[in-house]
N, C-alpha and C positions, 0 to 999 in steps of 0.2 A: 804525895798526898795534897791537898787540897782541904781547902774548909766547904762549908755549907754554902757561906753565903756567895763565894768563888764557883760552887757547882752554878746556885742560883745564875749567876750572873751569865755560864756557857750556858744554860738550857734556862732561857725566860718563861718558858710557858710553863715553866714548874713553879708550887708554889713552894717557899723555904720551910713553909709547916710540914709539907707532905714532906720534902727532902730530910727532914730530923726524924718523922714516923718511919721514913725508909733505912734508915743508919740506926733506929734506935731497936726496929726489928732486926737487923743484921746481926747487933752487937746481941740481940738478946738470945736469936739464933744462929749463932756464926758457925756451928756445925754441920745444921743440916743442910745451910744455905751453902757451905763450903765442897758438900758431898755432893747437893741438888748440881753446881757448878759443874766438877769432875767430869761427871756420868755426863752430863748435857756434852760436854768436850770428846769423851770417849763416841759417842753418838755420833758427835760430827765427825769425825776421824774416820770412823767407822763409814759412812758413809761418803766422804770424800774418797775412799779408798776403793767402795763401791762403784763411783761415778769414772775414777781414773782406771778400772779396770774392766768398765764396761764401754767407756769411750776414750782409749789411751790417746792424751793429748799428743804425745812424741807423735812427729811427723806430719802431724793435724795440716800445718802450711803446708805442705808438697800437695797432700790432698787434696786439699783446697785449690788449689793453684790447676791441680790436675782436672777438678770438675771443670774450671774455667777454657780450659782447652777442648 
């Protein structure tokens, strides 16, 4: 964990108002911001699994190697 003004200080172009509005919506919805999270991660999975089974990386360099021939 980290504090606010620690965020502040990794990301400048934040301002530390906005950074308390962003933590103080969290805490006020930590549920559905917790759920929103989840499903967004399922999605990616989801879809990374999509991508690795439509372009299976295994072997990807032989391939490659073989165009160049």
């Amino acid at each position: 964990w980290c504090t606010s003004e620690e965020i502040g200080e990794q990301y400048p172009s934040l301002e530390l108002s906005d950074i308390y509005l962003v933590i103080g919506y969290y805490l006020r919805h930590r549920d559905e911001v917790n759920t929103y999270l989840v499903e967004r991660q399922r999605q990616a999975d989801a879809i990374q699994q999509e991508a690795e089974r439509r372009f299976n990386p295994l072997g990807i360099r032989d391939r490659l190697l073989a165009r160049r021939s």
